[in-house]
C-alpha positions in Angstrom: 73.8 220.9 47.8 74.0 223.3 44.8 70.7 221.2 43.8 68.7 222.2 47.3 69.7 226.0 46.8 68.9 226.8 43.3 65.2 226.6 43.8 65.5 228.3 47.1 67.5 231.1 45.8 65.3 231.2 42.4 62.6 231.7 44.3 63.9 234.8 46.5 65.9 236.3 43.1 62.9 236.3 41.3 64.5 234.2 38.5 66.0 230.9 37.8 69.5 230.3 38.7 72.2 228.1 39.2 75.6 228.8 41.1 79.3 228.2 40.5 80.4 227.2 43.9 83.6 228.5 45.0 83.6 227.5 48.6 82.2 224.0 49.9 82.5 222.6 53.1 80.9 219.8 55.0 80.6 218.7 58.1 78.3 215.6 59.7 75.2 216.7 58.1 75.9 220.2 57.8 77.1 222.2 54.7 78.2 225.3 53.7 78.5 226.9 50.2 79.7 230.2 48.8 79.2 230.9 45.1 78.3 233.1 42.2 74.8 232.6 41.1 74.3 232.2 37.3 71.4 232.0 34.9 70.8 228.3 33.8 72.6 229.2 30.5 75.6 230.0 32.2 75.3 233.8 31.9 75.7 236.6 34.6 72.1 238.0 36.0 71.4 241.3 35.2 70.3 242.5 38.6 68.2 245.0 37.4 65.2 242.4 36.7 65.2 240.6 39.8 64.2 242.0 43.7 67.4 243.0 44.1 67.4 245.9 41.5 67.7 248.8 44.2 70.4 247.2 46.0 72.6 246.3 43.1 72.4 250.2 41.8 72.7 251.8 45.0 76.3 249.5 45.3 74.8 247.8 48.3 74.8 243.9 46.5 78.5 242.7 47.1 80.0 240.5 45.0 78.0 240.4 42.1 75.7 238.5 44.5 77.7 236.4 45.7 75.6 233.6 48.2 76.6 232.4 51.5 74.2 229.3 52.1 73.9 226.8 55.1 72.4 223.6 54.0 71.5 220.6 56.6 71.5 217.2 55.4 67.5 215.4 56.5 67.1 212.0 55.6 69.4 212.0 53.6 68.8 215.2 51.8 69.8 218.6 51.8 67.9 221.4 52.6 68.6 225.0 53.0 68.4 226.5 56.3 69.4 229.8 55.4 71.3 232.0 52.5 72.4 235.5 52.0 72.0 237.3 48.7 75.1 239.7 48.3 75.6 240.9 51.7 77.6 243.3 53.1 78.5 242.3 55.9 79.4 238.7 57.0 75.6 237.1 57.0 77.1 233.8 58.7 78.4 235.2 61.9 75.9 233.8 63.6 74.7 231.0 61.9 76.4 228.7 64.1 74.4 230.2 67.4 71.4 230.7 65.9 71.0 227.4 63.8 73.5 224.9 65.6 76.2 224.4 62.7 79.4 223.6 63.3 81.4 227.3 63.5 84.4 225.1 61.7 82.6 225.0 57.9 82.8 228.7 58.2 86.4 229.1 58.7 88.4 231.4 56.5 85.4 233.0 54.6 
């Protein structure tokens, strides 16, 4: 999963990154991560050169940037549906309405 999300959240970051997965949960073909994204080296990103700049200095990135992400497993791979970048609020409230998961995976977040 952490393999279908690094590309997807490189791309929106604005730099290459990898995550260290603190929650994972599956269910059927859906998953659910939560983790701290990293540079490829292993290092912590310094926000301040990626599109998220504003929000980290303003306060408004939680976490460090921690990433909520709901994959869905397609042929027997997994793709990302959607993923928050550091939000404050809880970004996966409705993910189960609005994309069909199963509300279980997101239990306890």
């Amino acid at each position: 999963m952490v393999a279908a999300l690094s590309p997807a959240a490189s791309a929106d970051i604005g730099r290459p990154v990898t995550f260290q997965v603190t929650t994972k949960r599956v269910e059927g073909d859906w998953g659910f991560i939560v983790g701290q994204p990293w540079t490829p080296e292993g290092a912590q990103l310094d926000w301040s050169t990626t599109r998220y700049a504003e929000q980290a200095r303003e306060g408004m990135l939680d976490g460090n940037g921690t990433t909520y992400a709901l994959l869905h497993r397609q042929n027997g791979a997994w793709t990302v549906t959607t993923f928050a970048v550091g939000p404050t609020d809880v970004a996966y409230a409705d993910w189960p309405q609005r994309y069909g998961a199963p509300a279980s995976i997101f239990a306890a977040e």
